[in-house]
N, C-alpha and C positions, 0 to 999 in steps of 0.2 A: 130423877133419872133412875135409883133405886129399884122404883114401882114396877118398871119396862118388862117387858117378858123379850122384847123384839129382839133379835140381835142388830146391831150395826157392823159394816162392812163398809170401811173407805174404799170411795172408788176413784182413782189416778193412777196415772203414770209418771210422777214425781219421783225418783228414788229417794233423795233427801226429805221430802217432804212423805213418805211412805216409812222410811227410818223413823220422822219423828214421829208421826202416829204410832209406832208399836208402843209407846211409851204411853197410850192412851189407854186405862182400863175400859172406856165404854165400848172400842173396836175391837171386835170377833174375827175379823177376817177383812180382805182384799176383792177389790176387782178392778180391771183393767180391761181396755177394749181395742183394737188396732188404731181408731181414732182420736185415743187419747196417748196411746204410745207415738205415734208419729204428730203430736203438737205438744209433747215433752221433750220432740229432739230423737229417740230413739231409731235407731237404723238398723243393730244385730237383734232381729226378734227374739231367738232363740239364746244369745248372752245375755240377755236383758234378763227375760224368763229365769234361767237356772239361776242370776247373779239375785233376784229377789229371792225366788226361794230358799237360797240357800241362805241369804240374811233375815227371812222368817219363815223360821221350817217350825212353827209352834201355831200356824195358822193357816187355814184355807188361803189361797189366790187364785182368782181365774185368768183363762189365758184363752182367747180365744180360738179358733181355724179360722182359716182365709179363704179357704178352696170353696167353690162355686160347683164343685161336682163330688155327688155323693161317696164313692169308691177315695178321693182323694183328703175326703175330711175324715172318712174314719181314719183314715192311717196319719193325716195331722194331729188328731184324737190321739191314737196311741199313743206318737210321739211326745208330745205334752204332757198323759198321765206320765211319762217312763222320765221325766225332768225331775220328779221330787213326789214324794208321797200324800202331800199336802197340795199338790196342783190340781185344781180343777178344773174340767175344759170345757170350753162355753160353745154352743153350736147355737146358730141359730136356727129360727124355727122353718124359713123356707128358705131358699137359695135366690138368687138375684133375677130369676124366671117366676120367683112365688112357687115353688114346687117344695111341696112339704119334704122336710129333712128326717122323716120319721125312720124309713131304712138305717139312718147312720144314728141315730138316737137310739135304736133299740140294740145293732149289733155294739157302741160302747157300751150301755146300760148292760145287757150280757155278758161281757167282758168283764165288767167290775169297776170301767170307770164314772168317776163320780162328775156329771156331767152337770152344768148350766148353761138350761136350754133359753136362747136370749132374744127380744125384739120382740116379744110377744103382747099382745093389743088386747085380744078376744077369746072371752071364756070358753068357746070354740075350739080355739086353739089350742087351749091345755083340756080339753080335754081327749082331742086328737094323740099331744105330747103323753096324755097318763096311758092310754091303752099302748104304748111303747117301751113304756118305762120298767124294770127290773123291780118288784117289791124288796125284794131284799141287798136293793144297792142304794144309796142316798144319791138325792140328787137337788137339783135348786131349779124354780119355776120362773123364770125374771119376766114379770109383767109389768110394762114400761107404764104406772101411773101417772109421773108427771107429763108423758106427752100425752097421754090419752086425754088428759085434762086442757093441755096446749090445744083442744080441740073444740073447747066451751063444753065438755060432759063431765059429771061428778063421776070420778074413779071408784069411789067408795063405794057402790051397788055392784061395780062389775069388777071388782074384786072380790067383794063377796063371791059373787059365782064362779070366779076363779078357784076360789080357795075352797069351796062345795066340788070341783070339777077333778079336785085332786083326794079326795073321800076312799078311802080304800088304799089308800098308799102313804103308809106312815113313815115310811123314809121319804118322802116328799117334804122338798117344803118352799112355800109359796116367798118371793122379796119383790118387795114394792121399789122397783127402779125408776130413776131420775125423778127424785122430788128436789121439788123444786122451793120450799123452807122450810123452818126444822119445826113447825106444825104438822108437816106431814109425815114424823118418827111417831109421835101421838096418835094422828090418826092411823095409822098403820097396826101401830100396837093394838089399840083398841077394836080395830075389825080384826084382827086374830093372823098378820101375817106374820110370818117367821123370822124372814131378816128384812133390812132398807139396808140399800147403798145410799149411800153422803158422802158429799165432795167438800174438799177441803174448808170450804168457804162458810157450809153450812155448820161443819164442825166448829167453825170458829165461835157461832153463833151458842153453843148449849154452855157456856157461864149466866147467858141469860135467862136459861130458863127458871121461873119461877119472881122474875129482878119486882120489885118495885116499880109498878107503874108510874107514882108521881115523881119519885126521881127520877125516872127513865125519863119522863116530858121534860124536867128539868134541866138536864145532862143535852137533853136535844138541846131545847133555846138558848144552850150557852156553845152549842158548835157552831147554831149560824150567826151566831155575836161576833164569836171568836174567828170564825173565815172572813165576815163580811170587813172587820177591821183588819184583818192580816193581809186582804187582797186590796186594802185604802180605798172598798166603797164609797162614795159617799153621793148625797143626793142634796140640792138646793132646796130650802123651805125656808119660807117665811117666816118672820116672828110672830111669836104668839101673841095673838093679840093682848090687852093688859086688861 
């Protein structure tokens, strides 16, 4: 894990479980998205918001807008950046009609806020997002790899082009969103993206990196030993013949 150039960014709405990641060296930063705050439990958006940041102001979190019409998400935009200094606000790329978000991308990118533009599919797309974008603001590119992939297509070529699409914008930086195992923190790395968000689960998963394969087989055939006796499988069989 050393090697990585990527950064990692947990992405939940967990508060406890958001607590205990900060205690993780490998996590750079957060994100969060209305869909995963409302299957945490969450109801005050906006208490949720300041109470994260305020228990990790040493790290990026994004937070996204809700509003479906352009005039109404720059100014959910502002309000977001003005919660902490370390908040970043996630817009997505079209609004619920598919009508590019580009107007409310460019006037926070002008503004100075640091924006994560989210939902994004096709290298198309960012490169619509780059000719909006602010050179000398930072900003984050979320190209949802693991669905693109939920699609039967290799993400890897058209994230290259993603990340070719953002050329010219060195406060840009490309994250490979919802992978879907922690194979794909590696491949990420290695096509040259910036950050990956990981959810808790796959976090769980990087003790493994690197394990022993024949013990890892091993460690298998003694869990389904050990269920099939604990749940009193058992199956009739004959004796062995002699």
């Amino acid at each position: 894990m050393s090697d990585l150039k990527i950064k990692i960014f947990a992405d939940g709405a967990d508060f406890d479980q958001m607590m205990a990641l900060t205690k993780n060296p490998h996590v750079k930063g957060f994100t969060t998205n209305p869909t995963l705050m409302r299957k945490a439990g969450v109801t005050d958006y906006k208490g949720f918001a300041q109470k994260v940041l305020k228990a990790i102001p040493d790290r990026p979190v994004s937070f996204e807008v809700f509003a479906d019409d352009i005039p109404t998400m720059i100014e959910q935009g502002r309000q977001i950046a003005s919660w902490g200094p370390n908040a970043n606000v996630k817009v997505p790329v079209t609004n619920t009609e598919g009508v590019f978000t580009g107007p409310a991308i460019k006037e926070l990118a002008n503004a100075g806020v640091v924006l994560n533009v989210t939902a994004i599919m096709t290298p198309a797309q960012v490169k619509q997002i780059a000719a909006c974008l602010n050179p000398n603001v930072g900003s984050i590119i979320s190209v949802f790899a693991g669905r693109i992939a939920d699609t039967g297509r290799d993400p890897i070529p058209l994230m290259k082009d993603c990340l070719a699409a953002l050329k010219g914008h060195p406060k840009a930086e490309l994250l490979w969103a919802s992978p879907r195992e922690l194979l794909n923190i590696f491949q990420a790395d290695e096509m040259g993206c910036h950050i990956i968000t990981v959810t808790g689960d796959v976090l769980g998963k990087l003790s493994l990196v690197g394990k022993n394969l024949d013990e890892y087989s091993l460690e298998t055939v003694k869990m389904f030993r050990k269920d099939a006796v604990a749940a009193g499988f058992s199956i009739s069989v004959a004796s062995a013949a002699a």
